[in-house]
C-alpha positions in Angstrom: 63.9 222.4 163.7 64.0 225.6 164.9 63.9 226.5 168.8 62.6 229.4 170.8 66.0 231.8 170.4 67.2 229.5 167.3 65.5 229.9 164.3 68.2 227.6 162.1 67.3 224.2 160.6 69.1 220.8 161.8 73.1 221.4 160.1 72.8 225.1 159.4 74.7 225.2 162.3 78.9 223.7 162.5 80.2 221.5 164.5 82.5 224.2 165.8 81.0 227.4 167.4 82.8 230.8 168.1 80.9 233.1 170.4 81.3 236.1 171.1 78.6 238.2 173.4 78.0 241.0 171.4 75.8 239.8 168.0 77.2 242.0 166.1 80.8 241.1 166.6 79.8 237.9 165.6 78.8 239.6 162.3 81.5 241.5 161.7 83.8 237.9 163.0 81.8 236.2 160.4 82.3 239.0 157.3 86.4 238.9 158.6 86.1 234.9 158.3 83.9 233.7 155.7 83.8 235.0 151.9 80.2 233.6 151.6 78.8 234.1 155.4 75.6 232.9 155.7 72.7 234.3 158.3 71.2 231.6 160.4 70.1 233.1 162.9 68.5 236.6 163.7 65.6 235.8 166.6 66.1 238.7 168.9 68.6 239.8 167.5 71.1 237.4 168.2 72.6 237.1 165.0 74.5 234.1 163.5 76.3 232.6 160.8 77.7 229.7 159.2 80.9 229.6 156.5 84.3 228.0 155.8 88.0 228.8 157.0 90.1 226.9 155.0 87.5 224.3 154.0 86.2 224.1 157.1 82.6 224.5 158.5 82.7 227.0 161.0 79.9 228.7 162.7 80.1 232.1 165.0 77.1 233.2 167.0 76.4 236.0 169.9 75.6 234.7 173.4 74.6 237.9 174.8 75.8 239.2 178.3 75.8 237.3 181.5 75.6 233.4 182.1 72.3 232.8 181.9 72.0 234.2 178.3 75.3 232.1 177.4 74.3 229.1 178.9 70.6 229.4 177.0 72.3 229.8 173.8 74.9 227.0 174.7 72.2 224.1 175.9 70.4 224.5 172.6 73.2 224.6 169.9 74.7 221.3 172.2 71.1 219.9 172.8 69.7 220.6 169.7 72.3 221.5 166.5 75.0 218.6 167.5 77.2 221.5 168.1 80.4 219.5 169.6 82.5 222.7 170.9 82.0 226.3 171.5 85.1 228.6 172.0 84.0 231.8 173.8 85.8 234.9 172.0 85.6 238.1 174.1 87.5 240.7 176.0 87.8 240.5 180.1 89.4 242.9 182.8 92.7 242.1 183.6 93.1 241.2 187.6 96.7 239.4 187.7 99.9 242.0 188.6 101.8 240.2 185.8 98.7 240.6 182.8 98.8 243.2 180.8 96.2 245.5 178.7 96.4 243.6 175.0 97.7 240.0 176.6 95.9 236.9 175.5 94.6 234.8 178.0 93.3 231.3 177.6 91.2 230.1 180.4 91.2 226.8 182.0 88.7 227.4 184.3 86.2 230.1 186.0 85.2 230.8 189.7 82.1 232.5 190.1 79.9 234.7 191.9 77.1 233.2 190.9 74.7 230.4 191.7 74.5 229.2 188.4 76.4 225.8 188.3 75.6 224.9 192.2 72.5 222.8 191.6 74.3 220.6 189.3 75.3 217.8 191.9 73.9 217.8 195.2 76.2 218.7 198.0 79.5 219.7 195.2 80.7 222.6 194.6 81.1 222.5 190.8 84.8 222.9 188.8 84.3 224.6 186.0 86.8 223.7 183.5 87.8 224.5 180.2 88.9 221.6 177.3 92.4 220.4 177.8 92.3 220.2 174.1 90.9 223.1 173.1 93.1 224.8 175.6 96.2 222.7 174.4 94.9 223.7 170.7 94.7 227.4 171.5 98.3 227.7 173.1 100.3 226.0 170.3 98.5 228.4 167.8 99.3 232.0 169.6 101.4 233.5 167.4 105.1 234.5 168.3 105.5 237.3 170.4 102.1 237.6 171.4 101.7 238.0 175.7 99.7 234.4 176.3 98.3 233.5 179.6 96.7 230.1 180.6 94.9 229.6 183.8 91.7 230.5 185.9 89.3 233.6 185.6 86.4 234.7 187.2 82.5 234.9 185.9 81.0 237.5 187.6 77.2 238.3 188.0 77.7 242.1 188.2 79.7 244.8 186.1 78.9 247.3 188.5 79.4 245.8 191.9 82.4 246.9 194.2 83.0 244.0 197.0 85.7 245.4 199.2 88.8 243.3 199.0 87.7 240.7 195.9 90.0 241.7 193.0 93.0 242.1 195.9 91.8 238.6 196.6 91.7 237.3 193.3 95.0 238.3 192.5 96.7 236.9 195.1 94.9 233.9 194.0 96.4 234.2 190.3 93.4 235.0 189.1 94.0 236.3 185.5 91.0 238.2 184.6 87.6 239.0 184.9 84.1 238.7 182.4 80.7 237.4 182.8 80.3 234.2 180.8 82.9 231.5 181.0 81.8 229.8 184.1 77.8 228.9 183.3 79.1 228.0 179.5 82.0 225.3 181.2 79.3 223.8 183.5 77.1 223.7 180.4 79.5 221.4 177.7 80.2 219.5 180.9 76.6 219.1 181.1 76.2 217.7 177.7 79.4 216.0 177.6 80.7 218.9 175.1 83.8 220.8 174.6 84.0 224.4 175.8 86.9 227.3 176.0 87.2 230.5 176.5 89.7 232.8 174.9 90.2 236.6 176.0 91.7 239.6 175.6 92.6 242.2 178.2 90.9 245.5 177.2 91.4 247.0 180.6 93.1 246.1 184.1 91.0 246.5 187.6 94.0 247.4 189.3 95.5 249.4 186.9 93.3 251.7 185.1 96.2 253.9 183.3 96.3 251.3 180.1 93.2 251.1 178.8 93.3 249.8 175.3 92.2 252.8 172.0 89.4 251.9 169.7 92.3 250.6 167.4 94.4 248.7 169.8 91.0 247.2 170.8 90.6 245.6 166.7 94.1 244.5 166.4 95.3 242.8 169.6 91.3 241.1 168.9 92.6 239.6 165.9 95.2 236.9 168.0 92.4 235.9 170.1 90.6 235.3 167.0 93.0 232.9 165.3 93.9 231.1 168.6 89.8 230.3 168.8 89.5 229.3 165.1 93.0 227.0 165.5 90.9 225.0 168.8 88.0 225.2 166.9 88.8 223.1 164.2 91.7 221.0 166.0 
């Protein structure tokens, strides 16, 4: 039953999805996870797998960068795999004064720059919202003593793109961070009448660049993200 960016068969694929953007962080998620990971999925690249965490079916897949390319990925493990819920497991630039380079942050919701979710009822602005359940799930598993953060973010179209005044904005807003995917991957499991979160850590702060995170902070503060995702995933 394969589909044009899927090659996997009808319940290769979990029930519970972690995606990350980069394919092969989902392969090095999937060799940390599973003792047995199983490939299914390679077509352009976009490499997945399937295996258990603690008896549990759990798949992790790259969604590539930018909405589009998650919500692509998204419509057809919801459409066509029965995929229930997909927790988003990246890294975003801090925004808020009181977030911090290595916090957590769990994301209820996502504005946008983007067009993407606009067309979805005529005449609405679209909310796009995380899972209270997943998020609920997420936040009781942080561990102790880990910096945790729940509330909004912002999907943006472009990395590279300076709009005088925004990330002041945003702040001001409480804004907590900033990445590229949450927003088109919400309106997507709303869409299909899914579950979808998004679960982040600060690698870097837009208005503080001084604390950027080293190659080995980067692996270790990943890992509480990690376990928050896999506690929503199979709660």
């Amino acid at each position: 039953m394969a589909t044009p960016h899927i090659r996997a068969e009808k319940g290769d694929i979990a029930p519970a999805v972690l995606m990350p953007g980069d394919p092969l962080r989902a392969k090095r998620i999937a060799e940390l996870l599973f003792d047995e990971p199983r490939l299914i999925n390679d077509v352009r690249g976009m490499l997945g797998y399937t295996g258990e965490v603690d008896g549990k079916p759990l798949s992790v897949m790259g969604s590539g960068m930018g909405q589009p390319s998650a919500a692509l990925y998204a419509s057809e493990l919801f459409k066509f795999y029965g995929v229930e819920r997909i927790i988003r497991v990246g890294t975003c630039g801090g925004i808020a004064p009181h977030v911090k380079v290595g916090d957590t942050v769990i994301a209820i919701g996502a504005h946008t720059d983007s067009n993407f979710n606009q067309s979805r009822i005529p005449e609405i602005y679209f909310a796009a919202m995380a899972s209270f359940n997943l998020a609920r799930a997420a936040y009781e598993a942080v561990p102790e003593g880990q910096r945790v953060h729940v509330g909004p973010i912002v999907s943006r179209d472009h990395f590279y793109r300076v709009v005088p005044g925004q990330v002041e904005g945003l702040a001001k807003y409480g804004v907590l961070g900033v990445e590229m995917e949450a927003a088109a991957m919400y309106g997507t499991a709303a869409e299909y009448g899914k579950e979808a979160l998004t679960v982040l850590t600060v690698s870097d702060h837009l208005l503080d660049p001084s604390g950027d995170m080293s190659a080995e902070d980067r692996e270790s503060k990943f890992q509480t993200a990690l376990a928050v995702a896999v506690a929503a995933a199979h709660s």
